[in-house]
VOGU-3710 file (C-alpha; in Angstrom, 3 decimals, decimal comma):
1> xxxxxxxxxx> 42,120/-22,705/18,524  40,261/-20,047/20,487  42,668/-16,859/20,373  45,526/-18,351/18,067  48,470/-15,873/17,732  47,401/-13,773/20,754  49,421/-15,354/22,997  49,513/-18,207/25,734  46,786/-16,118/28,596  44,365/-15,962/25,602
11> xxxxxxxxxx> 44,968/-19,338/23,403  42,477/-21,984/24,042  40,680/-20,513/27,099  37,367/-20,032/27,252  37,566/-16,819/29,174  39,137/-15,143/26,053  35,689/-13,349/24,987  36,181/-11,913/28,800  39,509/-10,668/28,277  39,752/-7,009/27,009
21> xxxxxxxxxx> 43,544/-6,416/26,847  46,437/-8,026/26,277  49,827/-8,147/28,777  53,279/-7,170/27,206  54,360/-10,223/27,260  51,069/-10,972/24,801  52,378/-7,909/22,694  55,362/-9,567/22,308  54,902/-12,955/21,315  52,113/-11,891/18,800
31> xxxxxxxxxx> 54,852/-9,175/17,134  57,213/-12,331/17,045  54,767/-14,804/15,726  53,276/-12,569/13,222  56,893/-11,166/12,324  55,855/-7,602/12,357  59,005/-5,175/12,665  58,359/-3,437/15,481  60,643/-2,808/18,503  60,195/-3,444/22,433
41> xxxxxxxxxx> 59,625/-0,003/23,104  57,252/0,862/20,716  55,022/-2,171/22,414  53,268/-0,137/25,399  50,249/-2,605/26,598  47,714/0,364/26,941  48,876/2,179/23,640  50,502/-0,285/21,317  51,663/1,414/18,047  49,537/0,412/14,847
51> xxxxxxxxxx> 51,234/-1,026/11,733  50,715/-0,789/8,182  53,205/-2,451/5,755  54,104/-0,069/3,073  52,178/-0,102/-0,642  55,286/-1,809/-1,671  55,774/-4,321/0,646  54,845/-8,127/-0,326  51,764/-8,319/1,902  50,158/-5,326/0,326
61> xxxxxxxxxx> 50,847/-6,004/-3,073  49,160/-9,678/-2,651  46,557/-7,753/-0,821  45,893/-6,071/-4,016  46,567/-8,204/-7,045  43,740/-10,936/-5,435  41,938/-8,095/-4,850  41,719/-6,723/-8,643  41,883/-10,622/-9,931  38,210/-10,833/-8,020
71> xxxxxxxxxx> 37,200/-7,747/-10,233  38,198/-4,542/-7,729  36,016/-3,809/-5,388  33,125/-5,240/-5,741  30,378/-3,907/-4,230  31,923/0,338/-4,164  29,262/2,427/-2,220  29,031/6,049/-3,579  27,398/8,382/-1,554  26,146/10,880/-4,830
81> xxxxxxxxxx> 24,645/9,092/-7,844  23,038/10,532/-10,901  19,771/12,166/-10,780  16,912/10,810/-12,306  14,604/12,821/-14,660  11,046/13,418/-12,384  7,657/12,596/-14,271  5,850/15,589/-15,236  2,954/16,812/-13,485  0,444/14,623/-15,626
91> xxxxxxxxxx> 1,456/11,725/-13,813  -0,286/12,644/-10,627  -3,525/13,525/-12,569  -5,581/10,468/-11,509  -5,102/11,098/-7,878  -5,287/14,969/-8,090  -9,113/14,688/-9,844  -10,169/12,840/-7,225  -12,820/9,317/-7,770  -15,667/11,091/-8,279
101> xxxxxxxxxx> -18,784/9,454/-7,615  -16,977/6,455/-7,159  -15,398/4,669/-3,547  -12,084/3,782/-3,660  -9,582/3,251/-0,775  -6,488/5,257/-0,448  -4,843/1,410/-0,833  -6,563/1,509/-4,305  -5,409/4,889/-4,985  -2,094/4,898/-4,458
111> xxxxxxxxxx> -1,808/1,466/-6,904  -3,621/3,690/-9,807  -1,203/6,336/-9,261  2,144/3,716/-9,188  0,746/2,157/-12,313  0,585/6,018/-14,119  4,413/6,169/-12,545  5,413/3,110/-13,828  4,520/4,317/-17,563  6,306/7,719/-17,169
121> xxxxxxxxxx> 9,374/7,331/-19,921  11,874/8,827/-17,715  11,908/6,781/-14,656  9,076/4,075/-15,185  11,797/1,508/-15,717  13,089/1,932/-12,195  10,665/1,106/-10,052  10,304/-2,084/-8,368  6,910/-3,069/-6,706  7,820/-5,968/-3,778
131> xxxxxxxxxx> 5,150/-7,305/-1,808  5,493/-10,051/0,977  1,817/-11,378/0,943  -0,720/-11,738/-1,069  -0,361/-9,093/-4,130  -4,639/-9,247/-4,320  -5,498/-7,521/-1,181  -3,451/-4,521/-2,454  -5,091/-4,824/-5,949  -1,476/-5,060/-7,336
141> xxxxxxxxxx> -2,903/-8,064/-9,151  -3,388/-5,070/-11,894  0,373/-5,572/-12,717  0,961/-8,952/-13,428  -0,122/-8,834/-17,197  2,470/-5,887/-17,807  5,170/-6,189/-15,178  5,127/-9,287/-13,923  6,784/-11,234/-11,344  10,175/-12,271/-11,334
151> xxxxxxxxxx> 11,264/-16,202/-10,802  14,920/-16,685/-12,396  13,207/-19,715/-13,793  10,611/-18,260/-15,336  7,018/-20,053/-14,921  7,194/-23,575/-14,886  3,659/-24,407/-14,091  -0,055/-23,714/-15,028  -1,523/-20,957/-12,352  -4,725/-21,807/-10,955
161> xxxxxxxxxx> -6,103/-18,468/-12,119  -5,113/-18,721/-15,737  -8,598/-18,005/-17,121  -8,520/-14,836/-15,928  -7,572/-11,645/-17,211  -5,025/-10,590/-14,791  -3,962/-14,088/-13,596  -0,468/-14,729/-12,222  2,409/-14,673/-14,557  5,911/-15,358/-13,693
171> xxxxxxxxxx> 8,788/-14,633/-15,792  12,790/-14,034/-15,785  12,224/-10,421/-17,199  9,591/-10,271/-14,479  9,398/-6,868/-12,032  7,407/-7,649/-9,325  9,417/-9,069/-6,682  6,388/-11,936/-5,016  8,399/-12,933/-1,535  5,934/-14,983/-0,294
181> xxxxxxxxxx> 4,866/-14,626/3,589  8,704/-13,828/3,794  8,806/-9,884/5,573  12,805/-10,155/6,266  13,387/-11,411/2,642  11,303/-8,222/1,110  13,309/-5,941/3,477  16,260/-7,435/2,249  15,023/-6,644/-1,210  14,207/-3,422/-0,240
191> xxxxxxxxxx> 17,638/-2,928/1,439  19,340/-4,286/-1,822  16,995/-2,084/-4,433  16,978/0,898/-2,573  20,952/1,153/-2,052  21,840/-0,100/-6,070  22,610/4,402/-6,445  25,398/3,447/-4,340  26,565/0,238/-4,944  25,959/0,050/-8,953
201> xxxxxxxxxx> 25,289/3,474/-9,600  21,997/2,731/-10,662  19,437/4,604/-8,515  16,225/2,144/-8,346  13,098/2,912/-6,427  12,183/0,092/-4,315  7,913/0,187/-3,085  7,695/-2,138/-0,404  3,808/-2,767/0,292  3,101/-4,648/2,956
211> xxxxxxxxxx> 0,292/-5,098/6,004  1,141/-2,621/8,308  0,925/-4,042/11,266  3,913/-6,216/10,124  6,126/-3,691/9,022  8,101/-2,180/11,491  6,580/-4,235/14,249  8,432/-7,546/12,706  11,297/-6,612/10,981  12,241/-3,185/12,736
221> xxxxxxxxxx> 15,945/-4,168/13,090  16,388/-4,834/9,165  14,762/-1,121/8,525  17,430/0,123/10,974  19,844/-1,821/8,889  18,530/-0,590/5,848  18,814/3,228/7,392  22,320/2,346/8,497  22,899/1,209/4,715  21,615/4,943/3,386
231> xxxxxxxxxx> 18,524/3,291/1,863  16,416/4,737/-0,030  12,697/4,189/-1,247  8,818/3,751/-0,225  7,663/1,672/2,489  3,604/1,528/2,129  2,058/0,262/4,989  -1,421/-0,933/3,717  -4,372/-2,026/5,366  -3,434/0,255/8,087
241> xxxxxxxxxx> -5,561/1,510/10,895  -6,721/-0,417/13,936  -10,406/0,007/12,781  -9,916/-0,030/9,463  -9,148/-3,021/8,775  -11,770/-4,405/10,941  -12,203/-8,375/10,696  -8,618/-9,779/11,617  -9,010/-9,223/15,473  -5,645/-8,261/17,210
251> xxxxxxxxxx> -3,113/-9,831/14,972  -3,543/-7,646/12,126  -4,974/-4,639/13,383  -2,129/-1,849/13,035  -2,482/0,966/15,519  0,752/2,095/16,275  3,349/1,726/13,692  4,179/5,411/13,172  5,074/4,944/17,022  7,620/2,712/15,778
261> xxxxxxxxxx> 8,549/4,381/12,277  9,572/7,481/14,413  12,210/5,710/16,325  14,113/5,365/12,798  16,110/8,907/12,302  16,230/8,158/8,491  11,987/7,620/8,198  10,118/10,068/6,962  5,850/9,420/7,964  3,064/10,097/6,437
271> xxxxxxxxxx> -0,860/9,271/7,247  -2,707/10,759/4,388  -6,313/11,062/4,139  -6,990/11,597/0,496  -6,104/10,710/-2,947  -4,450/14,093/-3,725  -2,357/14,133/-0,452  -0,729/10,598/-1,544  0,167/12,274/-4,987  1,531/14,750/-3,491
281> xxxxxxxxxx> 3,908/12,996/-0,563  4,845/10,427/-3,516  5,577/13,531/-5,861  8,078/14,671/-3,032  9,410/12,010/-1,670  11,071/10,813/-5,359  12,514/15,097/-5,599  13,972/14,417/-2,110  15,123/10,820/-2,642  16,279/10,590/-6,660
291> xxxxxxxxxx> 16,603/14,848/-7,128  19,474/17,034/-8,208  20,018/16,880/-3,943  19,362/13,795/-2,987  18,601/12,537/0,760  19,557/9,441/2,838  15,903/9,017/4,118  13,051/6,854/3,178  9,568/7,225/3,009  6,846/5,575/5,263
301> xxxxxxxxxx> 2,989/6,268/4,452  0,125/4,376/5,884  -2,717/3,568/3,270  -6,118/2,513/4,303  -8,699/-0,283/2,883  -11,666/1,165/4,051  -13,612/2,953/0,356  -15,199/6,422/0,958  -15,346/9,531/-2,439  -11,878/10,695/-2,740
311> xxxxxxxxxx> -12,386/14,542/-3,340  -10,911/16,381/-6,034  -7,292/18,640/-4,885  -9,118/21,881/-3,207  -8,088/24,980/-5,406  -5,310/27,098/-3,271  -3,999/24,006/-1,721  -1,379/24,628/0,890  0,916/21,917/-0,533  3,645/23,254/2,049
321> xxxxxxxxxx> 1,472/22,211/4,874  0,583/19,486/3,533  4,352/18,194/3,287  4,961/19,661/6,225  2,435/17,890/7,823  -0,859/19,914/8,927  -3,028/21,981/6,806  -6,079/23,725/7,158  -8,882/21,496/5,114  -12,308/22,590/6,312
331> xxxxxxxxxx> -12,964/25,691/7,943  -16,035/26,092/10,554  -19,609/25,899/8,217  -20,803/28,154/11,096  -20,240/31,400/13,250  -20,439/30,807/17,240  -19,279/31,791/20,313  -17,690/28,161/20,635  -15,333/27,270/18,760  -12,986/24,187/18,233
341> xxxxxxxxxx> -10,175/22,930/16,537  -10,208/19,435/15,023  -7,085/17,686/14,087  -7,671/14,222/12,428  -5,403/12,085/9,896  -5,935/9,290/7,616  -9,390/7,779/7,884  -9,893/10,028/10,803  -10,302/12,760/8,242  -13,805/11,885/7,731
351> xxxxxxxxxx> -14,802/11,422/11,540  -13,737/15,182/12,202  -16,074/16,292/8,961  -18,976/14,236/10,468  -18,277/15,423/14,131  -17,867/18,980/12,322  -21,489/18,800/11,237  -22,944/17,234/14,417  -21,345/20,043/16,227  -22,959/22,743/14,174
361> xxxxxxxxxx> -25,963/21,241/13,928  -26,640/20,089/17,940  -24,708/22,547/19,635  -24,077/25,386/17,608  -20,197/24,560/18,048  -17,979/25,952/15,016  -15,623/23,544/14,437  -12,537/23,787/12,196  -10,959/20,633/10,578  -7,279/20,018/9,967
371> xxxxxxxxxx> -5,811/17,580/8,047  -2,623/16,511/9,782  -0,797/14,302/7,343  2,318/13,890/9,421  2,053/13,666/13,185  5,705/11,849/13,239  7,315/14,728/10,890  5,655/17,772/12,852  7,290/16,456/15,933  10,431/16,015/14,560
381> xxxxxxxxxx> 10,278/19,810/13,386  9,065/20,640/17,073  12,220/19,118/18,253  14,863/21,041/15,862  12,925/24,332/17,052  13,956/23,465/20,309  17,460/22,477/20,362  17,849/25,773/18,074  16,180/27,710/20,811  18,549/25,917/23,296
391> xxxxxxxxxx> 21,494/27,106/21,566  20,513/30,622/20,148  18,851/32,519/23,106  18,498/35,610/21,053  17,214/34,120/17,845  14,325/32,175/18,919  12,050/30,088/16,666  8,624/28,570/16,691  7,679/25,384/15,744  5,441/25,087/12,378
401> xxxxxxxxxx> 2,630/23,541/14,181  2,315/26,298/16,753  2,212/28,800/13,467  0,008/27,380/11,867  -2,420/27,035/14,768  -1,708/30,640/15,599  -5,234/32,603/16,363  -7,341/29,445/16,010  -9,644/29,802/18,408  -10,956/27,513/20,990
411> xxxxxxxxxx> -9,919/23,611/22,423  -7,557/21,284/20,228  -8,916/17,722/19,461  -6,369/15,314/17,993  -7,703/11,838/16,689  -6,451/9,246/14,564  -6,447/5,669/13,870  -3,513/5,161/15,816  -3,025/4,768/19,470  -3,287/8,246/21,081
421> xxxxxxxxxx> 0,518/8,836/21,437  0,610/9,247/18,253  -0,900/12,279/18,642  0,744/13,157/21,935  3,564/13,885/20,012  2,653/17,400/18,639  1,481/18,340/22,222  4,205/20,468/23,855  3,648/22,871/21,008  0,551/23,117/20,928
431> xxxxxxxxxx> -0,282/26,420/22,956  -4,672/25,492/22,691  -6,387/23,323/25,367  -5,177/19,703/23,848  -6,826/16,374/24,433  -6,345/13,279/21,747  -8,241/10,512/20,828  -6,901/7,394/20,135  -7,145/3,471/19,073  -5,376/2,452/22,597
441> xxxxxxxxxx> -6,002/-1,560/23,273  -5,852/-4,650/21,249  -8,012/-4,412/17,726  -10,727/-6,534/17,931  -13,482/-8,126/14,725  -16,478/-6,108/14,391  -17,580/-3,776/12,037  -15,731/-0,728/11,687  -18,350/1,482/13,652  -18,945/-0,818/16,437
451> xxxxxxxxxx> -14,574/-0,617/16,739  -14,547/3,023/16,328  -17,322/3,214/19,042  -15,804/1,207/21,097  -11,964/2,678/20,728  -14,065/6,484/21,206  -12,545/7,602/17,964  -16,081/7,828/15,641  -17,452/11,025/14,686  -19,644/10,781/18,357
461> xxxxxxxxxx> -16,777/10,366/20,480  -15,205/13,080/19,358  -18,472/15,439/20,083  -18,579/14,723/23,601  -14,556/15,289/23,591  -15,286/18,411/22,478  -18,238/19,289/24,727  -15,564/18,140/27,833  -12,843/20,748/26,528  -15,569/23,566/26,256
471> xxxxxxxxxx> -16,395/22,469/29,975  -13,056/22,873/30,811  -12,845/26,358/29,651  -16,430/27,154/30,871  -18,428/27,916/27,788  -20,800/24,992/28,468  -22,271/22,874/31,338  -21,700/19,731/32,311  -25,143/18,902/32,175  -24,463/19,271/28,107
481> xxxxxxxxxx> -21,608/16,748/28,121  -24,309/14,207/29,721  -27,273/15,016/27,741  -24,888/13,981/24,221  -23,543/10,742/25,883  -27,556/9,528/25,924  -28,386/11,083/22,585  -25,736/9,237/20,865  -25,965/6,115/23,050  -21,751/6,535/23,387
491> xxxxxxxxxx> -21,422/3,340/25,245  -23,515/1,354/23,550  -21,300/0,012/20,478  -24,543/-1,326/19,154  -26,071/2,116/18,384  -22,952/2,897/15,803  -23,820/3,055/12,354  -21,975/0,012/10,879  -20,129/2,277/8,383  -18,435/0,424/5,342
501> xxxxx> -18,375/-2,876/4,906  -16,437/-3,207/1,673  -12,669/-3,725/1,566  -9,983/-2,103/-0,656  -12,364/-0,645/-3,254
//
């Protein structure tokens, strides 16, 4: 019966889910039905007194002995759990050397460095790779002979792929957690692994690797969840980038997850460009998450598919920008009058160094590049500066991106792979002329130059961007502006250089 015990204006009617309080009359009959030992007075309708039947009392004791015959309480959250023991330094040596001669994706990267993780004595054992598609287009087939993938059954059939060397192996010891097209399931896993510190005790690293664009985008809500739960863990958005990964038209074509991500208090973001940078943000992210001071965040970095020379870690790195998330990475190859700051992230990285050159070389613009790993986390530091300011009128702060951009000289360009509000975010402290760049629009199939063309975010586009902000300030003409738009045929998406055609490398 609808309402049962709350008395006869609630029983059985189907306004009940309406009703928000109950008469004194209600009050009453409930007490009586339920036999609970309090008197009329004590029975106000807008304030009735709580009960609790005393640890004694035959309710509480039945409470309790079915309670401890079910095992106690089973699960028990803990809010501190034991540290784990962090993998020495040598563990981030393949990233930190960079590829050499040789292309590789940051996708690819980051799986070389997880598999050098995995082996590390001290924590190895803890991680637990889950992917909700195909393991192949993440080249995480590279851990099926060693790890491989859990089925409480075991295997119980021949795989297609036997012949090969790493074909697919299931097994009851297995690691890998292979959900199938199943994105809420591998949350769930996620949710489950990444909160065993508190339930069992057992800190567990969960590395959820998944297309990006159906991340956040489709399962959102259980992230919040898993955020509400104190989750923590790595969320790796591959494939990412709405040119990058350039032949699944608008369905796949991710360009504005860290939009989303950065609605989620307990995510921290990262778009890194290079090998080294992922070492570094993984490096960090397990101190912060499984340290001697553990936090109640989780981790959310974008990796790309799109090959290119992964550069070796630049001596002097400024690994506190870096983590931060901006750091100075190339500074102007030439001495002008004009000058310009770039700020690119992820694959971007490499459009700024090309527009770098074409500036120098066409227009005798000196143009800086910085590597802005984090648009999401320099906002959020933006944001504390100001509610401190708010609040503390005679101890003012500034916000790490306006320090860091202190003296630059000249215009601010911001361009990723990402819709241009992604960049927008660093904007109200950013004291330079600022103008973005950005992968507004549904993706579309072409090659990645003809989509980079098209979105304005190639090397190109982000000439004549710079040629309109030195306009703005009056260092150039116009006529300038016009003259690059025909020399680099900017609306023609024909005239782009293809770029890369290969996949995760």
């Amino acid at each position: 019966i609808k309402g049962w015990t709350l008395g006869s204006h609630f029983e059985g009617r189907n306004s009940t889910h309406q009703m928000k309080k109950m008469t004194k009359e209600d009050l009453l009959q409930f007490r009586d039905r339920l036999q609970i030992p309090l008197t009329d007075d004590k029975l106000d309708p807008y304030l009735p007194s709580y009960y609790k039947p005393p640890a004694d009392s035959p309710e509480i004791k039945y409470l309790a002995e079915r309670r401890q015959a079910l095992g106690g309480s089973i699960p028990r959250r803990r809010s501190v759990s034991k540290p784990l023991e962090q993998p020495k330094d040598s563990a981030y040596e393949s990233v930190k050397r960079g590829s050499g001669n040789q292309e590789i994706a940051t996708t690819m990267a980051f799986v070389r460095l997880l598999k050098d993780l995995i082996k590390d004595p001290g924590l190895g054992s803890r991680f637990v790779p889950i992917i909700p598609d195909e393991a192949r287009t993440f080249g995480l087939d590279s851990l099926f002979p060693t790890l491989k993938i859990y089925s409480p059954n075991g295997q119980k059939y021949m795989s297609v792929d036997r012949e090969l060397m790493l074909s697919y192996k299931e097994s009851t010891q297995g690691v890998i957690l292979h959900e199938g097209i199943n994105e809420a399931g591998s949350v769930a896993s996620f949710t489950a692994v990444g909160s065993s510190y508190s339930t069992h005790d057992v800190p567990m690293i969960p590395i959820y690797i998944f297309y990006s664009m159906f991340g956040f985008q489709r399962t959102g809500d259980a992230f919040w969840a898993a955020a509400d739960q104190l989750v923590r863990g790595f969320v790796v958005g591959a494939t990412a980038g709405r040119t990058t990964l350039n032949g699944e038209g608008l369905q796949h074509e991710d360009g504005h997850s860290h939009l989303l991500a950065a609605t989620n208090p307990a995510v921290v973001s990262y778009d890194p460009a290079f090998a080294y940078e992922v070492g570094h943000i993984v490096k960090d992210g397990l101190r912060r998450m499984y340290g001697p001071d553990s936090e109640n965040i989780f981790y959310y970095m974008t990796v790309y598919n799109e090959p290119y020379v992964q550069p070796a870690e630049p001596e002097n790195l400024d690994v506190d920008g870096l983590l931060r998330g901006i750091y100075l990475y190339a500074p102007a190859t030439i001495k002008s009058k004009k000058n310009v700051q770039i700020l690119a992230s992820g694959v971007g990285v490499n459009w700024a160094l090309k527009a770098q050159k074409l500036l120098a070389e066409d227009f005798d613009v000196a143009a800086t590049v910085w590597s802005v790993t984090s648009w999401n986390e320099l906002r959020r530091d933006g944001l504390a500066v100001d509610r401190h300011n708010l609040l503390n009128p005679e101890d003012q702060r500034t916000a790490y991106i306006t320090r860091k951009l202190d003296g630059a000289k000249g215009p601010v360009v911001a361009v990723s792979d990402f819709m241009r509000a992604v960049q927008d975010q660093v904007a109200p402290w950013v004291t330079q002329s600022f103008t973005t760049l950005g992968t507004d629009g549904f993706g579309l199939s072409d090659t990645r130059g003809a989509l980079r063309r098209h979105f304005k975010v190639d090397a190109e586009s982000i000439v004549i961007a710079t040629l309109q902000q030195l306009v703005a300030q009056g260092e150039i003409k116009p006529k300038l502006v016009q003259e690059a738009i025909d020399k680099y045929q900017i609306n023609d998406v024909r005239a782009a250089d293809a770029g890369n055609t290969e996949g995760s490398g």
